[in-house]
C-alpha positions as CSV (number, residue, x, y, z in Angstrom):
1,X,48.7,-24.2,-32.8
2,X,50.0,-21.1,-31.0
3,X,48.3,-18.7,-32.9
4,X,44.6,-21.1,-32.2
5,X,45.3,-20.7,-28.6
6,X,46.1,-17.2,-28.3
7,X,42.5,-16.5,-30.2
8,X,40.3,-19.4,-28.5
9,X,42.2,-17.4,-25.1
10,X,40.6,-14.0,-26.4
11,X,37.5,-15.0,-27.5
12,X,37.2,-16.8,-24.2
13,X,38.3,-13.9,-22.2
14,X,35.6,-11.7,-24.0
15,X,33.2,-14.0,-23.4
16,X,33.5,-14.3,-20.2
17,X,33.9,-10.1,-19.8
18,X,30.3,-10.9,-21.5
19,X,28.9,-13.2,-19.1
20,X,30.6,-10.7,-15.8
21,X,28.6,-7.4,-17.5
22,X,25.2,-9.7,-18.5
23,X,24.8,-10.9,-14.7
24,X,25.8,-6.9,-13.3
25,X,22.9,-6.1,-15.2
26,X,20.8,-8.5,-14.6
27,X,21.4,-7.4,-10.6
28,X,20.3,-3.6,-11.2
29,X,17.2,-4.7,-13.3
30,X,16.1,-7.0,-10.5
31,X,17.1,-4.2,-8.1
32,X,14.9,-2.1,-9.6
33,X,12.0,-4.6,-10.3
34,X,12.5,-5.2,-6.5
35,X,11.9,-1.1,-5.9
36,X,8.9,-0.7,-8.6
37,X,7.0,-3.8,-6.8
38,X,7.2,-1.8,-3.9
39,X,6.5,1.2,-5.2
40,X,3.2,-0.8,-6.6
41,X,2.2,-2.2,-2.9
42,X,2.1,1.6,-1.9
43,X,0.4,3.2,-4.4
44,X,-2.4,-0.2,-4.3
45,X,-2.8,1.3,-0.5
46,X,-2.7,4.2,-1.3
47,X,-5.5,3.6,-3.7
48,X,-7.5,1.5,-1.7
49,X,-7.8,4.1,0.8
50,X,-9.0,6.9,-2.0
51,X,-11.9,4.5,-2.3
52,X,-13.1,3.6,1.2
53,X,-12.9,7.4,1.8
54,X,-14.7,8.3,-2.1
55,X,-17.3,5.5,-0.4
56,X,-17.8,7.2,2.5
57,X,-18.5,10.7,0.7
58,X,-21.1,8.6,-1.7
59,X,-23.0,7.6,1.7
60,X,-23.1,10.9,3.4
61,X,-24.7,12.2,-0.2
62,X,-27.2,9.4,-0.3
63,X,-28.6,10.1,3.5
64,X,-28.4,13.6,2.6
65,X,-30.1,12.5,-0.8
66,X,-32.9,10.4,0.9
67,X,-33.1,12.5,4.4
68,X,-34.1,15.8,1.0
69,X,-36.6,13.6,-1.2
70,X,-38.2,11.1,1.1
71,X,-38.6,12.4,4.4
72,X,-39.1,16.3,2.6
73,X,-36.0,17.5,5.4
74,X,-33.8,20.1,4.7
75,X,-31.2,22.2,6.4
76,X,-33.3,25.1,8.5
77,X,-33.2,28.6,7.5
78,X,-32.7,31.5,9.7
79,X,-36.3,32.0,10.8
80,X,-36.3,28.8,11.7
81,X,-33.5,28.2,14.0
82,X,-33.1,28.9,17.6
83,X,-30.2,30.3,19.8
84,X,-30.1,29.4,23.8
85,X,-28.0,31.0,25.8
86,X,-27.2,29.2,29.4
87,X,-25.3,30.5,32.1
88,X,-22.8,29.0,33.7
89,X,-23.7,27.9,37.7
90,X,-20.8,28.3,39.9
91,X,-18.9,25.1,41.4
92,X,-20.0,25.8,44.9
């Protein structure tokens, strides 16, 4: 009966060395779970911001798109633009 204790002792010791190394990493694989997920809520920001500003590039090329084909603008050439020069009236 000696000998059945000393072994159901060690087998229960080991288990429970087991059980005390199964839960420490359980803890660090949650931790990191924990830092990915945020990791994830940045980058999703991050992301959605690419697209409101790839968005706002698409517009600009479609008014600059329409303003070319439909109303037959375009940006004026040399001959065409005009310089004024003002002077600057004193504060009196």
């Amino acid at each position: 009966m000696n000998k059945l204790n000393i072994v159901l002792f060690v087998v229960t010791i080991g288990f429970a060395l087991w059980v005390v190394n199964a839960r420490s990493e359980a803890r660090s694989i949650y931790s990191q779970l924990d830092k990915m997920q945020h990791q994830e809520d940045q980058l999703n920001a991050e992301y959605e911001q690419l697209r409101i500003e790839h968005s706002t590039w698409d517009a600009h090329n479609l008014v600059d798109k329409a303003a070319t084909n439909r109303l037959g603008m375009h940006p004026p050439s040399a001959n065409e633009t005009i310089l004024i020069y003002t002077t600057k009236l004193s504060d009196e």
